[in-house]
DRENDO-1510 file (C-alpha; in Angstrom, 1 decimal, always signed):
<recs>
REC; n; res; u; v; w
REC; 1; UNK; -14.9; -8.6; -4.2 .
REC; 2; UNK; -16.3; -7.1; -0.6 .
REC; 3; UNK; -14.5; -4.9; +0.9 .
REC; 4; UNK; -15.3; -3.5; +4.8 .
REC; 5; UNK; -14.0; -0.1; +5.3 .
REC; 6; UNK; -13.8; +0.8; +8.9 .
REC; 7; UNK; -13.2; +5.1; +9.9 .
REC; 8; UNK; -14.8; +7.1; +12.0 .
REC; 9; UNK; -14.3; +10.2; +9.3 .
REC; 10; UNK; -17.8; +10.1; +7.2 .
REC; 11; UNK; -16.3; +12.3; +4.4 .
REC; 12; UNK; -13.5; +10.3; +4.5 .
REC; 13; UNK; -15.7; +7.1; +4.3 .
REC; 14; UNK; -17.8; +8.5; +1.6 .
REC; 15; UNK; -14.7; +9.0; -0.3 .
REC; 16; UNK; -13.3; +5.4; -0.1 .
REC; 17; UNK; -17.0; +4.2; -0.7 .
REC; 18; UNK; -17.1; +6.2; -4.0 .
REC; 19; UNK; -13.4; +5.1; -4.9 .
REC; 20; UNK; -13.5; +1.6; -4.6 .
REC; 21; UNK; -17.0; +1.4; -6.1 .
REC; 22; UNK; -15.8; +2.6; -9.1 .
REC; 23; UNK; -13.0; +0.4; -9.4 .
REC; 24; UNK; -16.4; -2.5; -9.2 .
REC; 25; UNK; -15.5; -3.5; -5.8 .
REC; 26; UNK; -18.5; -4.2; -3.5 .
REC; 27; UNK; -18.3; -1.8; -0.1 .
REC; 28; UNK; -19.2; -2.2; +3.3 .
REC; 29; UNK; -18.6; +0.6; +5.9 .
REC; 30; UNK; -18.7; +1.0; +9.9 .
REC; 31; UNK; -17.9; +4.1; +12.2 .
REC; 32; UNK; -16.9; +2.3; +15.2 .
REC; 33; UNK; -15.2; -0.8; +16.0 .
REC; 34; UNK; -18.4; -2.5; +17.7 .
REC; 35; UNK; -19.9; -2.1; +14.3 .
REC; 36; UNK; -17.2; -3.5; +12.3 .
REC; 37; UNK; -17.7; -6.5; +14.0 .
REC; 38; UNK; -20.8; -6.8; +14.1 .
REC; 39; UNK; -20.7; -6.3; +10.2 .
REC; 40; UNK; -18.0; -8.9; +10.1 .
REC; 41; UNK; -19.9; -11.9; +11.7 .
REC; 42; UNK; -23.0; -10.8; +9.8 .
REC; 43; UNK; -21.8; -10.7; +6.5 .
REC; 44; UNK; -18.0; -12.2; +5.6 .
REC; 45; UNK; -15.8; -9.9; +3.0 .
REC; 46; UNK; -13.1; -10.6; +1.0 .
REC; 47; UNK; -10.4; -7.5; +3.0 .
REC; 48; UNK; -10.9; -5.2; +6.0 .
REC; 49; UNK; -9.4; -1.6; +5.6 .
REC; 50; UNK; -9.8; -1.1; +9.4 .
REC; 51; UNK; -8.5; +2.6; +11.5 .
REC; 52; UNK; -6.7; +2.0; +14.5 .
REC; 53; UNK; -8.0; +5.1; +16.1 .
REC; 54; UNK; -12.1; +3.8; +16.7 .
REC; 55; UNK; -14.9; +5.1; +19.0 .
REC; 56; UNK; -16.3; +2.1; +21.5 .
REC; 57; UNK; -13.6; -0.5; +20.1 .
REC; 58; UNK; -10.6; +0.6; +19.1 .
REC; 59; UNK; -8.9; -1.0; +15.4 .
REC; 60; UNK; -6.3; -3.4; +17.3 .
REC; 61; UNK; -9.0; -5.0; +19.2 .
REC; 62; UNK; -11.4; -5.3; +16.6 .
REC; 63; UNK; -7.9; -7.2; +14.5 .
REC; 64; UNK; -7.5; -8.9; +17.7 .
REC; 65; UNK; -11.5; -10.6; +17.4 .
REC; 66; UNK; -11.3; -11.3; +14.5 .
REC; 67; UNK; -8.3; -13.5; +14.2 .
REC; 68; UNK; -9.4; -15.1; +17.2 .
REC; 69; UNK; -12.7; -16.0; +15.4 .
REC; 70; UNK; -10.3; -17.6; +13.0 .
REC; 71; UNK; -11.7; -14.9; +10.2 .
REC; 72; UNK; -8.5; -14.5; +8.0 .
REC; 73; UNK; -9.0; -12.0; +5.7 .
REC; 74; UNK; -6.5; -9.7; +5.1 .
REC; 75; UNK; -6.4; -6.4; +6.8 .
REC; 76; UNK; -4.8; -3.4; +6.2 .
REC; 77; UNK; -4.4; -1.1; +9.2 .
REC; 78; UNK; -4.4; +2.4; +8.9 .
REC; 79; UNK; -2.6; +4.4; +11.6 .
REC; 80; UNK; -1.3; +7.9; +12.5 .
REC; 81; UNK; +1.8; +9.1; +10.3 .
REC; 82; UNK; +5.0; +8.1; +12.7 .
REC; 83; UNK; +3.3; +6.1; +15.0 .
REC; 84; UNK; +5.7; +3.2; +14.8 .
REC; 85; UNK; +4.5; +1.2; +18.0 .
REC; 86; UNK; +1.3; +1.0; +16.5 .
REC; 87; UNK; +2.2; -1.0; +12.9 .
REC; 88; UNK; +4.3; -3.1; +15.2 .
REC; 89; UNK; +1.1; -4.0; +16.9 .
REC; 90; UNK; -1.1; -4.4; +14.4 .
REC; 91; UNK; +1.5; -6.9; +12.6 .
REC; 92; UNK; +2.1; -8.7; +15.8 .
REC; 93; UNK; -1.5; -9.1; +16.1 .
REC; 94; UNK; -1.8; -10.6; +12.1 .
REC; 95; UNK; -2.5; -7.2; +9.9 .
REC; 96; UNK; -1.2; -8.0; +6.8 .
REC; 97; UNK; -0.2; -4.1; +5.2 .
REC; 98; UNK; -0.3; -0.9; +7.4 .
REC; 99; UNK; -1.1; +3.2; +5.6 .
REC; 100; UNK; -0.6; +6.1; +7.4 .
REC; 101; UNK; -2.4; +8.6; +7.4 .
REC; 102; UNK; -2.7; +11.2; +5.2 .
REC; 103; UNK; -2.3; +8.9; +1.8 .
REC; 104; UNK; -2.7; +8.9; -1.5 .
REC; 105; UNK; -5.7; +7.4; -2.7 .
REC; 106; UNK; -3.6; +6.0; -5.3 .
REC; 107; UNK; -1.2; +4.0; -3.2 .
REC; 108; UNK; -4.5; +2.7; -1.2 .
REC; 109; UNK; -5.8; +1.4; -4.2 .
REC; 110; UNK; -2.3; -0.4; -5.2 .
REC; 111; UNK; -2.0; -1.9; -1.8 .
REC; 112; UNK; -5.7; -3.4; -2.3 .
REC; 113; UNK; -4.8; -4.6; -5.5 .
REC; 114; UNK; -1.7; -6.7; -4.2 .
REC; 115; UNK; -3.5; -7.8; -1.0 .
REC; 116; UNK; -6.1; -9.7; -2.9 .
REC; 117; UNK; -3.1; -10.8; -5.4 .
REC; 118; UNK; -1.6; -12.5; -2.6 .
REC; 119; UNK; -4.4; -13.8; -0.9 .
REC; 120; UNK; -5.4; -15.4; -4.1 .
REC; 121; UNK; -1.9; -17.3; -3.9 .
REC; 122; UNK; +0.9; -14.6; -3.7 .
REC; 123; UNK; +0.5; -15.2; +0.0 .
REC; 124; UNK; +4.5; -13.5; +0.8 .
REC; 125; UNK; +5.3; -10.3; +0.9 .
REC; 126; UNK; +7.5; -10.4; -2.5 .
REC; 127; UNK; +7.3; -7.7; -4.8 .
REC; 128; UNK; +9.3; -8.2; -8.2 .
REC; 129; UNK; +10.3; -8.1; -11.6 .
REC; 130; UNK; +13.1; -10.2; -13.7 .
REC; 131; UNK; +15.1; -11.0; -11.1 .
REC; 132; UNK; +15.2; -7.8; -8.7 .
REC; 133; UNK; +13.0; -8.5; -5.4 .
REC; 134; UNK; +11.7; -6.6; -3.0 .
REC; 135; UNK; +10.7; -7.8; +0.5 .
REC; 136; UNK; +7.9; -5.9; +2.0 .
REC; 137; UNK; +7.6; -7.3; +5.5 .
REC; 138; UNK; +12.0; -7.3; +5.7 .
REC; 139; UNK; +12.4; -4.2; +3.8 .
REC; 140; UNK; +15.4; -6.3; +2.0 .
REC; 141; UNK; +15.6; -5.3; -2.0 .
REC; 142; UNK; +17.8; -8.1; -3.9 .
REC; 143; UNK; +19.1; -8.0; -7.2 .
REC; 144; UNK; +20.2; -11.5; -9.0 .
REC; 145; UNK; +20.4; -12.0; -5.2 .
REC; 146; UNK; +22.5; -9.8; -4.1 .
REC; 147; UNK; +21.4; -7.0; -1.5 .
REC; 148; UNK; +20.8; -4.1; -2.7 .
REC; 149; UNK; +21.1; -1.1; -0.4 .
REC; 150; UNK; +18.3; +1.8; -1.1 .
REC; 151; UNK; +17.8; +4.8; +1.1 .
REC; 152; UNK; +14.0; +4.4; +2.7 .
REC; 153; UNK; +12.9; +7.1; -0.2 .
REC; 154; UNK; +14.2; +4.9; -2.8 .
REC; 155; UNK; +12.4; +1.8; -1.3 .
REC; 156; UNK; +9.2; +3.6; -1.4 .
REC; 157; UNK; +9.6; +4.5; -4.5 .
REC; 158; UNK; +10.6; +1.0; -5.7 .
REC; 159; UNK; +7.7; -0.3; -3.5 .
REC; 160; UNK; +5.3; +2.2; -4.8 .
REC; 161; UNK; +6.3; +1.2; -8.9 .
REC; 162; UNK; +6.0; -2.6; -7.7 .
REC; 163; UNK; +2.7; -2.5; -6.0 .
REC; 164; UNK; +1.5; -0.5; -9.1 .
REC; 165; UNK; +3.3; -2.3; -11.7 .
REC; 166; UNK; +2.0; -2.5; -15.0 .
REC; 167; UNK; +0.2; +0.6; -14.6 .
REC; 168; UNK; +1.6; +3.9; -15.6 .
REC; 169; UNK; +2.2; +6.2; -12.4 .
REC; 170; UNK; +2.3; +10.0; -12.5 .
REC; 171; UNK; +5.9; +11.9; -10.7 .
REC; 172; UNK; +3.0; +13.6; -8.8 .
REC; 173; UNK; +1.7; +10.8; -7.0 .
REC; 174; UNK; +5.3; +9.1; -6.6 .
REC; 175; UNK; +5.9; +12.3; -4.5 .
REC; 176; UNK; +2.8; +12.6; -2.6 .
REC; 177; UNK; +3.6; +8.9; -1.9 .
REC; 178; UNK; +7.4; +10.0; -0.7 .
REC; 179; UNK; +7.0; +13.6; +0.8 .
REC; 180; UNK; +3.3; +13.5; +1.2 .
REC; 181; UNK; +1.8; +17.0; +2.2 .
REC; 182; UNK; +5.7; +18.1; +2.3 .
REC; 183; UNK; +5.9; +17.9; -1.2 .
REC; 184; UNK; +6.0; +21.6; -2.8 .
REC; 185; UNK; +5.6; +21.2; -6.7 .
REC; 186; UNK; +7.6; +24.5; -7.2 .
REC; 187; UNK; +11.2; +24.0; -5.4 .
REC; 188; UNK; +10.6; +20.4; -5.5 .
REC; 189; UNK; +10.1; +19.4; -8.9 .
REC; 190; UNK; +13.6; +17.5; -9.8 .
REC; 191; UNK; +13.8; +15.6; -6.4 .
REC; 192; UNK; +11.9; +12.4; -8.1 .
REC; 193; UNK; +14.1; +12.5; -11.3 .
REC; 194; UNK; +16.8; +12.5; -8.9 .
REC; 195; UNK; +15.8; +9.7; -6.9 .
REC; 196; UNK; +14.8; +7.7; -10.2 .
REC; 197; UNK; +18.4; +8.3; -11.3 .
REC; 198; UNK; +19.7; +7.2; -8.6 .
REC; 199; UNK; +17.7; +4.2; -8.4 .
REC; 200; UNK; +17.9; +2.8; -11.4 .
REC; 201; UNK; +21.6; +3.1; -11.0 .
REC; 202; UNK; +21.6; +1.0; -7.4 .
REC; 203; UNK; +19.8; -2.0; -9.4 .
REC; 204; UNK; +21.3; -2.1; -12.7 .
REC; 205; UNK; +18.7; -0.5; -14.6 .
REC; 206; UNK; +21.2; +2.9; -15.3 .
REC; 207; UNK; +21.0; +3.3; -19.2 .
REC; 208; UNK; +18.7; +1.1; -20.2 .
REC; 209; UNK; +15.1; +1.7; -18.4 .
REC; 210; UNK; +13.8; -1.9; -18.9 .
REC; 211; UNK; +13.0; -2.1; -15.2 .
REC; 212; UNK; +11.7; +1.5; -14.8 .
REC; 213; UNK; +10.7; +2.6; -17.5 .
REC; 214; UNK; +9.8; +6.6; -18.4 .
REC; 215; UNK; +6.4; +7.2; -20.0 .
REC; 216; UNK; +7.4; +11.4; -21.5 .
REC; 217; UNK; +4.6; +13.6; -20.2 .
REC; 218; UNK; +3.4; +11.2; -17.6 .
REC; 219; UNK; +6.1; +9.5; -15.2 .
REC; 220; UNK; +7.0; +6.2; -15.1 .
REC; 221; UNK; +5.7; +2.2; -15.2 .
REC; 222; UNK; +7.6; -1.0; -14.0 .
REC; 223; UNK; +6.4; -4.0; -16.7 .
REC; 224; UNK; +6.0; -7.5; -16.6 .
REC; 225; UNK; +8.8; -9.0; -18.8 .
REC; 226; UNK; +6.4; -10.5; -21.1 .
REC; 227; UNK; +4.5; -6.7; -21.7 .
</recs>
């Protein structure tokens, strides 16, 4: 798989590059958005990890090109933590996830991972197991479908699981994903066991675990029903 990662942050570039190469994906980057494109009609990829904030084009226009070219591959943008008008943009214009900045590597990776999952027929924005759904582009969670209602930490915690399911994920990065550089280790350290609790309890899963489950020493992992 290609991927085209678009920043104007080198270190930050070389980073990604050395990430996702190690995960075997093949990695293109630009620094500006006259590049990207230029890289984009050149040589097609398979996803665009494109920054809104670009020297000489900026990320919306560069989205904006591209779908006008008729290239659909999916794009996730990356935008400025709490810039709202700018997601709602970028999905208007055909962006298929959004990130904000700062982020954990690991939820980058798991967003990835269920882009090319749906562009490889998983084309909605379902996330699930058994029969409790969760809507990415709605933010609607269902349970034997029935609404389920989740405070927004909950739903990125149950989103964050989801896009990483079958793979174990540590408390540490499930609160770097929720409180990101807010999160202090020391008087914060029962706020995710609390919000699991709670969780589990809002879908059903109180008592048992078979939707989240606990892995002792680690965190937690959501499963496929036939794992």
């Amino acid at each position: 798989m290609r991927i085209l990662i678009v920043d104007d942050e080198q270190t930050l570039l070389d980073q990604l590059r050395d990430a996702f190469e190690g995960q075997r994906y093949m990695v293109e980057t630009a620094l500006d958005g006259e590049e990207a494109l230029d890289k984009l009609f050149e040589n097609p990829v398979d996803l665009i990890i494109l920054d809104i904030m670009l020297p000489k084009k900026d990320g919306l226009s560069v989205l904006q090109e591209l779908r006008k070219a008729g290239i659909t591959r999916p794009v996730l943008m990356l935008t400025a933590r709490g810039e709202t008008n700018d997601k709602i943009k970028g999905l208007d214009l055909g962006a298929d996830d959004y990130l904000a900045k700062p982020f954990s590597l690991d939820e980058l990776l798991a967003r990835v991972r269920a882009l090319f999952r749906r562009s490889g027929g998983q084309a909605d924005s379902v996330l699930g197991v058994q029969d409790l759904r969760l809507d990415t582009a709605s933010r609607e969670v269902t349970k034997g479908g029935k609404s389920v209602e989740l405070t927004a930490r909950e739903f990125s915690i149950l989103e964050f699981l989801l896009y990483n399911k079958n793979r174990a994920v540590s408390r540490f990065s499930l609160a770097e994903h929720v409180w990101g550089d807010a999160f202090d280790p020391f008087s914060m350290s029962n706020f995710i066991d609390v919000h699991i609790k709670n969780l589990r309890k809002k879908i059903g899963d109180a008592g048992h675990g078979t939707i989240i489950r606990t892995i002792r020493g680690v965190g937690y992992i959501i499963k496929d029903e036939a794992q």
